[in-house]
C-alpha positions, -999 to +999 in steps of 0.1 A: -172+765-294-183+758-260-153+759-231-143+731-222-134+715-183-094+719-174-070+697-185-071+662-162-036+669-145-022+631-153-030+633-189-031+668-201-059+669-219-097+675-208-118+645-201-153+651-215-187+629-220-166+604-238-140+600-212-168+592-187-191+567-204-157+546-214-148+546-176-186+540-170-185+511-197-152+495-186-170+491-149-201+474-165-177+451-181-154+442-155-180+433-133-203+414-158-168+394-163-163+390-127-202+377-123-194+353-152-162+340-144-170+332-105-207+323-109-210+349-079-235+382-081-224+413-053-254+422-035-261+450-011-276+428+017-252+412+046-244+376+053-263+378+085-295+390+072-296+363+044-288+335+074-316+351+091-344+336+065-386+344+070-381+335+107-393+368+117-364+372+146-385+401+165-418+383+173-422+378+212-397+405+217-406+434+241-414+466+224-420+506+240-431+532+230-435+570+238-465+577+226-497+556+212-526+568+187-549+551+208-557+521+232-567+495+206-532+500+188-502+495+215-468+489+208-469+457+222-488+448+189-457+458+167-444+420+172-471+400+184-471+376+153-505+383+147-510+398+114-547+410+121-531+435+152-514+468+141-491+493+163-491+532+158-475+562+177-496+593+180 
């Protein structure tokens, strides 16, 4: 018989594989009802950067840089709003 983890100290009894997945389980479930119920989906992304849309915000902007590969790539290319231009560090 394979040893077992210590007993969990509020129940007295080990919690295994089976103890996990149900606490795993009971997370997919409460959420999945929460989704349901309120018609709402959490997401990872911020308020701000969903008001932002596909304006891109940084075009026209200023840019530096330390360092350039070469002349025909500056950094002042990084947000020109020309997609045919490209910006690399050395």
């Amino acid at each position: 018989m394979p040893p077992s983890s210590p007993p969990h100290p509020a129940y007295g009894r080990s919690r295994g594989r089976r103890g996990r997945s149900g606490l795993v389980a009971a997370a997919l479930v409460a959420l999945s009802t929460f989704a349901a119920v309120t018609g709402v989906v959490p997401t990872t992304y911020s308020a701000a950067a969903a008001a932002c849309g596909t304006a891109n915000v940084a075009e026209g902007r200023p840019s530096s840089a330390s360092s350039a590969e070469n002349a025909a790539s500056p950094a002042s290319a990084a947000f020109d709003g020309n997609t045919g231009t490209r910006w690399s560090s050395a």
